[in-house]
C-alpha positions as CSV (number, residue, x, y, z in Angstrom):
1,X,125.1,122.6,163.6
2,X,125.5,119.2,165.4
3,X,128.6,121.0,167.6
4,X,126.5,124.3,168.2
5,X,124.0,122.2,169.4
6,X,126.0,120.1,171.5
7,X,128.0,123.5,172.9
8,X,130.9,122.4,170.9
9,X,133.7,124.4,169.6
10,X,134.0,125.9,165.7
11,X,137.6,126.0,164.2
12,X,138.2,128.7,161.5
13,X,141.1,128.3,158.8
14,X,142.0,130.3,155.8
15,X,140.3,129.0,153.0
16,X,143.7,128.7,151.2
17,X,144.9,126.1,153.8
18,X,141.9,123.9,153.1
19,X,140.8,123.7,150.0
20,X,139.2,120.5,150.5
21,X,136.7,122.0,152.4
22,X,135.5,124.2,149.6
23,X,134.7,121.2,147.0
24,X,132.8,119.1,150.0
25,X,129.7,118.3,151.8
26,X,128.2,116.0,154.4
27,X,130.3,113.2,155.6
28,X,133.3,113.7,153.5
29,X,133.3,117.7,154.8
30,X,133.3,116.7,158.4
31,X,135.9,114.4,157.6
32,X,138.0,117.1,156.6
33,X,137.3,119.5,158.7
34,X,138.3,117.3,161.2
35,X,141.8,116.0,159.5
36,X,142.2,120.1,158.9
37,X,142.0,120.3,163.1
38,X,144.5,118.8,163.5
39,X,146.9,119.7,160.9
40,X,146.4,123.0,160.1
41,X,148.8,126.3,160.7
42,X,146.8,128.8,160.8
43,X,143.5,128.0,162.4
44,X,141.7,129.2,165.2
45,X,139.1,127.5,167.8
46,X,136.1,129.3,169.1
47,X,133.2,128.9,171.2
48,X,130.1,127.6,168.9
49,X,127.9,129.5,171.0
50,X,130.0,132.8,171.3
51,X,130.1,132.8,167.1
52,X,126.3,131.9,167.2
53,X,125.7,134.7,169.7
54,X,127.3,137.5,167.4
55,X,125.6,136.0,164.3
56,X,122.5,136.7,166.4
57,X,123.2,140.2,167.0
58,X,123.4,141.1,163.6
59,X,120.6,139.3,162.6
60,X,118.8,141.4,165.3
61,X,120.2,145.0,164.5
62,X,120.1,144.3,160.7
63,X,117.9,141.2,159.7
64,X,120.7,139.5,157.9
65,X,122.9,137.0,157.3
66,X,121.2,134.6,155.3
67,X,121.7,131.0,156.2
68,X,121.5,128.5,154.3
69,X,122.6,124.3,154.8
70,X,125.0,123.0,151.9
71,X,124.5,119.7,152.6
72,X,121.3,119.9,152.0
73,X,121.4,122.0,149.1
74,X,124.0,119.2,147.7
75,X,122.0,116.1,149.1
76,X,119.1,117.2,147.0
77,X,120.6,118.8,143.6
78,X,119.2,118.0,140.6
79,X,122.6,118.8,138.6
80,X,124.8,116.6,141.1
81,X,126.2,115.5,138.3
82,X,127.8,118.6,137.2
83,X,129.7,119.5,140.2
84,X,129.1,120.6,143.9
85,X,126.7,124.0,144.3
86,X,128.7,126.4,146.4
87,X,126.2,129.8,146.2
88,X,122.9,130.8,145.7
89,X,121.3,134.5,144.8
90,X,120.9,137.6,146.8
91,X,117.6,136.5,148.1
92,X,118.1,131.8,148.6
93,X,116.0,130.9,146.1
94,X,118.2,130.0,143.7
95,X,120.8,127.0,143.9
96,X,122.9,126.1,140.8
97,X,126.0,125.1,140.0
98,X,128.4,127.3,138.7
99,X,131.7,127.8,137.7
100,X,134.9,129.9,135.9
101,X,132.9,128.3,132.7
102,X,129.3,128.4,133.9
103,X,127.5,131.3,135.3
104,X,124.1,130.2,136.8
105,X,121.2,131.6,135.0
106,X,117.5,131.6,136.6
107,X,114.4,132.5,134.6
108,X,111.4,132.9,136.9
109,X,107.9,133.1,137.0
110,X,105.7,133.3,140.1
111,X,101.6,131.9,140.0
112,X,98.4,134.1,141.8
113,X,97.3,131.3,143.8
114,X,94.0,133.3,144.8
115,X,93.3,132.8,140.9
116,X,91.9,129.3,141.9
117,X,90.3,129.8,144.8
118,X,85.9,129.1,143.9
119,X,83.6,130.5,146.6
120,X,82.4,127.7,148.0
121,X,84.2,125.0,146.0
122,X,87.6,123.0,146.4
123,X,90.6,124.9,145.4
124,X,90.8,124.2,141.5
125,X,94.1,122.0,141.6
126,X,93.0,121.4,137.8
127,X,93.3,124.9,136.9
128,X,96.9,125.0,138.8
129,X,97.7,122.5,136.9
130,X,97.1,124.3,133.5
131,X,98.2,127.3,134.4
132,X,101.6,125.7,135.5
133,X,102.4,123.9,132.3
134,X,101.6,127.4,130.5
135,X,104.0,129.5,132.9
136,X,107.1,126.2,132.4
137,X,106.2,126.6,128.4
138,X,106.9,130.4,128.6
139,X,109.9,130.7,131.0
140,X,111.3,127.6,129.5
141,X,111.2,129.5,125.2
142,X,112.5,132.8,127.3
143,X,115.7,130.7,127.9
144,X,116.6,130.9,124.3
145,X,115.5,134.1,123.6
146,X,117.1,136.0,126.4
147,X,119.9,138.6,126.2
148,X,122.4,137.1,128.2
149,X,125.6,139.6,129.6
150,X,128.9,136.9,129.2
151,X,129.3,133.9,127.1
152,X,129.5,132.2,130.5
153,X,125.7,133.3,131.6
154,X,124.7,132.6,128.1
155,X,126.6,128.7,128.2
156,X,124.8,127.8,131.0
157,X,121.4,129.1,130.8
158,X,121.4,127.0,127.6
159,X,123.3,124.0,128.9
160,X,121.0,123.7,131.9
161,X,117.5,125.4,131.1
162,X,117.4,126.0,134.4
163,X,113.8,127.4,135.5
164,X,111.7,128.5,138.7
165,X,108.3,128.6,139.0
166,X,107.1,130.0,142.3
167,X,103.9,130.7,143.8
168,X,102.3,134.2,145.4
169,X,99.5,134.6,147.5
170,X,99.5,131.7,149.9
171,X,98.1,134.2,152.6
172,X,95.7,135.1,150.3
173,X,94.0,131.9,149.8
174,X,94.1,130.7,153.4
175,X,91.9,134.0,153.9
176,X,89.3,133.6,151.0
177,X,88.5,130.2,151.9
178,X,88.5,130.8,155.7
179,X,91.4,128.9,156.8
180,X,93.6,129.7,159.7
181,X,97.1,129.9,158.7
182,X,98.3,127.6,161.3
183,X,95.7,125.1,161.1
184,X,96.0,121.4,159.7
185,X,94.0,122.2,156.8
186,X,96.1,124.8,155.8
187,X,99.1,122.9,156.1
188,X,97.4,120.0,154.2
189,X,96.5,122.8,151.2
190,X,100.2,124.1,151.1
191,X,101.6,120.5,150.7
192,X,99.0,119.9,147.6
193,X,99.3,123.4,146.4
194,X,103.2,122.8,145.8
195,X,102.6,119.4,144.6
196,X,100.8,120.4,141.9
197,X,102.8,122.9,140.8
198,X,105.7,120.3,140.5
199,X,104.3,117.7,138.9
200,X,102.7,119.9,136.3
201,X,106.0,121.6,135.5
202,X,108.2,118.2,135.4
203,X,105.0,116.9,133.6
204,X,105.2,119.6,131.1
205,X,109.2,119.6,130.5
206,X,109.3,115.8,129.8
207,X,107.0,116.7,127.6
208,X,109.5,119.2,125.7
209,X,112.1,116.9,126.0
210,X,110.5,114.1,124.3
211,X,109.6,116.9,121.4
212,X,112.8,118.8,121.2
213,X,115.2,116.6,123.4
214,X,116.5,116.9,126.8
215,X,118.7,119.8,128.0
216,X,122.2,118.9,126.7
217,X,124.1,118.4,130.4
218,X,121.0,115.5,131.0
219,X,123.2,112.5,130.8
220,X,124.1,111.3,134.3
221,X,121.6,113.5,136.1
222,X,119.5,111.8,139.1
223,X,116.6,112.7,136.7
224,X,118.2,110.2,134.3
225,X,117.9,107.4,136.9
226,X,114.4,108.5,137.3
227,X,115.6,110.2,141.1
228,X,113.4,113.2,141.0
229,X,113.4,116.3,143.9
230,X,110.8,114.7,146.1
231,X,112.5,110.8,146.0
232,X,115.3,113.0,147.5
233,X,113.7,113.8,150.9
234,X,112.7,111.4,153.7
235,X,108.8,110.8,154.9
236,X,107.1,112.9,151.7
237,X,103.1,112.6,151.9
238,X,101.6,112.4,148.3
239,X,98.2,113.3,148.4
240,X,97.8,110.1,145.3
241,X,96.2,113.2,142.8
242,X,99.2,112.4,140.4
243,X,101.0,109.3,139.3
244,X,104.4,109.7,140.3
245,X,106.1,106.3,139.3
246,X,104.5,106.9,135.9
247,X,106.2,110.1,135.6
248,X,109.6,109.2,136.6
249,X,109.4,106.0,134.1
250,X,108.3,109.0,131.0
251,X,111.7,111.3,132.5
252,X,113.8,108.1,131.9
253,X,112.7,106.9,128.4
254,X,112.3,110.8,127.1
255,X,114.3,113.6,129.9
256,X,113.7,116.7,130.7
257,X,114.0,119.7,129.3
258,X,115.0,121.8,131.9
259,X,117.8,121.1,135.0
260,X,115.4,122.7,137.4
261,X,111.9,123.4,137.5
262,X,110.8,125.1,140.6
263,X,111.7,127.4,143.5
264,X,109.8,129.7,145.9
265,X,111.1,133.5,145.4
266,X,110.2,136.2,147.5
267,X,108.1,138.1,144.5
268,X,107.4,141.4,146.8
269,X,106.8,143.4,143.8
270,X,105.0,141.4,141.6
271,X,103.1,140.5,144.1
272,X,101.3,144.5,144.9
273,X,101.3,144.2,141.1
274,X,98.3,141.3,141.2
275,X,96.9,142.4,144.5
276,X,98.5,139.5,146.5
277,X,100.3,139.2,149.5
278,X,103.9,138.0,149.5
279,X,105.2,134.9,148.3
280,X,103.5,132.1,151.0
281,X,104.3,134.4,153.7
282,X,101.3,134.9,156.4
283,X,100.4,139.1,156.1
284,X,102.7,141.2,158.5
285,X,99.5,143.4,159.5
286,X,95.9,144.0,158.6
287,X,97.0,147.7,157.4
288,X,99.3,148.6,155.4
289,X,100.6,152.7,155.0
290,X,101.6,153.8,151.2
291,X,103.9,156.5,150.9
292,X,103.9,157.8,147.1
293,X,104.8,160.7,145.5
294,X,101.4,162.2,145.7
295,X,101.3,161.5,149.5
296,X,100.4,159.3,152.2
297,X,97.5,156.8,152.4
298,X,96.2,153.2,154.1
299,X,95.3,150.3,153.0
300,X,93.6,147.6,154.9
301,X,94.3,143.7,154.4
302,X,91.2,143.2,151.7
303,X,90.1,140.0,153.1
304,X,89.4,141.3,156.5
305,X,87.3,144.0,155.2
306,X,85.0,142.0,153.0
307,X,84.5,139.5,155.8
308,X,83.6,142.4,158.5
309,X,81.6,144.2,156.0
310,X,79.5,140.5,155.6
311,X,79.1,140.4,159.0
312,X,78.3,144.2,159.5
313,X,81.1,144.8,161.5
314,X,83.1,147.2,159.6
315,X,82.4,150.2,160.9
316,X,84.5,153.3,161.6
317,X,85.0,152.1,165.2
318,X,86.5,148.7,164.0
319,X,88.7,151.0,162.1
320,X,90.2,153.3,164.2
321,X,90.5,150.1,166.9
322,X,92.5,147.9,164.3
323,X,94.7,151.0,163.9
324,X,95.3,151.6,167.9
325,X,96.1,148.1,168.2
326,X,98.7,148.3,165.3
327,X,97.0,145.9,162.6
328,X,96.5,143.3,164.8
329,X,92.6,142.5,165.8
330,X,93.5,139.8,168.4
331,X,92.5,142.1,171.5
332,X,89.4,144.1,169.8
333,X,86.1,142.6,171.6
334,X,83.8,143.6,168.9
335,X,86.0,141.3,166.2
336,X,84.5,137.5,166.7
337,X,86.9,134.6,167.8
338,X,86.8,132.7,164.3
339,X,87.1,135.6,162.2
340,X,90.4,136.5,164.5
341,X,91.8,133.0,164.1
342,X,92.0,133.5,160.2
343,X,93.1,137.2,160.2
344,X,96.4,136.5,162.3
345,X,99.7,138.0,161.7
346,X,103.0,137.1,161.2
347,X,103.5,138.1,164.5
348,X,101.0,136.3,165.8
349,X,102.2,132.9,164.5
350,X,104.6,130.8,165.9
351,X,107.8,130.8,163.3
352,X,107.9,127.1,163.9
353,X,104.4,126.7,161.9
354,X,106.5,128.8,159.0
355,X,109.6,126.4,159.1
356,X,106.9,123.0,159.4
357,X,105.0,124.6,155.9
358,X,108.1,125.1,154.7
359,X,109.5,121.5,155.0
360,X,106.0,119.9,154.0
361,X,106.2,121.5,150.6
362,X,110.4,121.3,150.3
363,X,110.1,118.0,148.3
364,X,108.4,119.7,145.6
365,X,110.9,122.8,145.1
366,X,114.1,121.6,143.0
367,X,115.9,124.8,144.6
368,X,115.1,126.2,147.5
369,X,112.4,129.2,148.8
370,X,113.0,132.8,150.4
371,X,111.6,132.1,154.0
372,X,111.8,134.9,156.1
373,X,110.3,134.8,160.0
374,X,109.0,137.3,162.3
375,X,110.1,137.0,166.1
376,X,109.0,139.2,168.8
377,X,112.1,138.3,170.7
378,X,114.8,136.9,168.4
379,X,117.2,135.8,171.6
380,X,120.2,133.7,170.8
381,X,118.3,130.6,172.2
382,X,115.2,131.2,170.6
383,X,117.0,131.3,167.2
384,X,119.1,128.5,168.1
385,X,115.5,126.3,168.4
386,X,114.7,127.7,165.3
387,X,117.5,127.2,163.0
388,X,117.8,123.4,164.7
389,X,114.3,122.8,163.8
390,X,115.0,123.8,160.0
391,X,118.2,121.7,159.3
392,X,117.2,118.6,161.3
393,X,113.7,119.0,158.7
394,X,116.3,119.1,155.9
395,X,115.1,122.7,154.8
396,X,117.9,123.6,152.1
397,X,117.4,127.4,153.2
398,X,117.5,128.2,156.9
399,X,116.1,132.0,157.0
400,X,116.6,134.6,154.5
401,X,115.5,137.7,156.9
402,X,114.6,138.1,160.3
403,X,112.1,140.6,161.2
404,X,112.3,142.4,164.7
405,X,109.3,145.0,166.2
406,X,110.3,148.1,165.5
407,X,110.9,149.8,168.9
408,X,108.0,152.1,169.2
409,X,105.0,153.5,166.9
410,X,104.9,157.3,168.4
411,X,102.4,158.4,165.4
412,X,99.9,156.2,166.8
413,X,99.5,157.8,170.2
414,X,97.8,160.5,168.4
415,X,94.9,158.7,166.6
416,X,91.7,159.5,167.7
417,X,87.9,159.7,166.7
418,X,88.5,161.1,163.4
419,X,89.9,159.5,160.4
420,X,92.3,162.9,159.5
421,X,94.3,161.4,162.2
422,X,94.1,158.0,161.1
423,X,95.6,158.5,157.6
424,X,98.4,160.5,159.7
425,X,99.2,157.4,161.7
426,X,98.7,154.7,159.6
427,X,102.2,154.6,157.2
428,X,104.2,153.9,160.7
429,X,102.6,150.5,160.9
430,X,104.0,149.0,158.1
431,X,105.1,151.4,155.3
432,X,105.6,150.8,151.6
433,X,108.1,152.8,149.6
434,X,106.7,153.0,146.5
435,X,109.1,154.8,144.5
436,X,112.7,153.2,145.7
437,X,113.1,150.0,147.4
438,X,115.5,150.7,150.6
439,X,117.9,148.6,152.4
440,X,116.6,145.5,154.1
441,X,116.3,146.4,158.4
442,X,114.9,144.6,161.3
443,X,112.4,146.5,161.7
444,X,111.4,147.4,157.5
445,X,112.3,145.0,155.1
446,X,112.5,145.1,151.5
447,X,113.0,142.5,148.9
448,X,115.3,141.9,146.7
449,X,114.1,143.4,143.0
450,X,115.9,141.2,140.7
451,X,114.4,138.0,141.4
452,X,110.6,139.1,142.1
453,X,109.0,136.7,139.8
């Protein structure tokens, strides 16, 4: 990243001539790659920017590659001690070691944040709290009980006791308690949200350790020197709700139980499931088209509708305008200013806000989290800034997919006065495959299925 930025040049190798390069990270990779410039056969220089530019075309026709930082991911690994991570899933979530002995093994579970949202109360952090320590008790006895496909899987699910507890909903509970999604106070709710959930599971497995012992790879572990996730990232703000420095003297006196304990998965089927939005992603649009077996049909973002309704604004008119303008009620006069503010859309938010949420909770997610961003125009430059302003935060994932507009919405050139055209129109704004998940585009993506916590 530092030569990209600088509009440096890349050398690529074979990976068989530089094998160092495959067992390092940070310092002693650049070293290396270096030494490898200069002594290497078969390599090739190119143009940072020309290999950034065609990444940037695919990302733009297709929504992929992933990218993710390894130093990061290796900076701030709970089982450093075991050996250097070199993978993660499908959908870069999940960071573990593994190896021709050790499989990596993920047991999941994801949290409906709207649960504890009290009209007109706090957000119940207590409640969060208890629910967490329920969902690490769970996850954490599936471990053994499992069906596991090779000896390898099975070896290091029990070895490590590797967990991730997620979250679903953030959207969700921005809208129910009125809070813009790129305000301060929402930023200040995501950074407690994801605070709680991590001291409640680490709380929780010291607990198990100190009843039915550590997990057996423990020795050596940061956690065994009482270095824990967040201790691993520079300038974390603790909101002071939990007593950190207590914790990490019980996880040196008793362990843990599990390697990891958290990580933010994209859970876009569980998710529709419990009513919720997406994982903490903001809501693409404020409709939604269904296409089932049995037909097609709309849904409107729930939120929106109950606060319209309360102000006796939802009306057929509102309607058929938030359809014409494609979900989005930024340009419909009869919507007021406040209620627009809380009701953007993905689109409507800066990506930077995404990355800057992203980075306030990293400390409290031992793995990593599934953050996808919307761009209106994804240019080369404009996902340079964005990638730059993920790895200098120290964000171990740096997008999983990249939505694009979709070129044109024909369907909704038709809608008029009456609602038989509106149910016509509506699954081209965002559609929902309900019975097979399809390949990932720019313009429709899906979610990977086997990680949806």
């Amino acid at each position: 990243m530092r030569r990209l930025r600088d509009g440096q040049s890349w050398t690529l190798f074979d990976p068989r001539d530089v094998p160092l390069l495959l067992s390092t990270y940070g310092d002693e990779f650049s070293e290396a790659y270096e030494l490898y410039e200069q002594t290497a056969i078969s390599a090739h220089d190119i143009s940072a920017t020309e290999l950034w530019n065609v990444i940037c075309r695919a990302q733009q026709e297709s929504g992929t590659p992933f990218i993710m930082y390894p130093d990061a991911i290796n900076k701030k690994n709970n089982q450093s001690h075991m050996g250097m991570i070199r993978t993660s899933n499908l959908c870069t979530e999940i960071v573990q070691y593994s190896s021709a002995e050790h499989t990596a093994v993920c047991t999941l579970a994801s949290i409906s944040l709207p649960r504890f949202v009290r009209p007109g109360a706090p957000f119940d952090f207590d409640g969060l709290h208890s629910v967490t320590r329920l969902a690490v008790l769970t996850v954490n006895n599936l471990v053994d009980r499992n069906d596991y496909p090779t000896e390898a899987t099975r070896r290091s699910a029990l070895e490590t006791r590797a967990i991730g507890i997620g979250a679903q909903g953030l959207a969700d509970v921005f809208m129910a308690s009125n809070t813009a999604f790129d305000s301060a106070s929402a930023r200040e709710l995501n950074r407690e949200i994801f605070e709680c959930i991590y001291h409640a599971a680490y709380d929780t497995s010291c607990d198990l350790a100190q009843r039915d012992g550590p997990y057996p790879l423990f020795i050596g572990s940061p956690a065994e020197r009482g270095v824990l996730q967040h201790t691993m990232w520079d300038n974390v703000a603790l909101s002071g709700r939990y007593d950190f420095d207590e914790l990490q003297q019980r996880i040196k006196r008793h362990g843990l139980r599990n390697s990891m304990l958290t990580a933010q998965m994209p859970t876009a089927s569980t998710a529709k499931i419990l009513g919720n939005f997406d994982s903490v992603e903001p809501y693409t649009s404020n409709v939604v088209g269904h296409r089932i077996l049995s037909g097609d049909f709309t849904e409107f973002c729930p939120w929106l509708v109950l606060e319209l309704t309360r102000r006796g604004l939802w009306t057929e008119d509102t309607r058929l305008a938030i359809l014409r303008h494609r979900g989005s009620i930024q340009t419909i006069p009869a919507i007021p200013d406040d209620v627009k503010a809380v009701y953007l859309t993905s689109w409507e938010i800066d990506p930077r806000v995404i990355i800057d949420m992203a980075a306030d909770r990293g400390p409290f997610i031992d793995q990593t989290q599934s953050m996808s961003l919307s761009v209106k125009s994804p240019t080369p430059d404009v996902l340079l800034d964005l990638q730059l302003r993920a790895w200098t935060q120290g964000l171990k994932t740096g997008i999983y997919y990249l939505r694009t507009h979709g070129p044109a919405y024909p369907l909704l050139f038709g809608v008029g006065p009456s609602v038989s055209h509106v149910a016509r129109a509506a699954p081209t704004l965002s559609t929902v495959e309900e019975e097979e998940e399809e390949e990932p585009s720019a313009e429709v993506v899906g979610a990977c299925s086997s990680c949806e916590a």
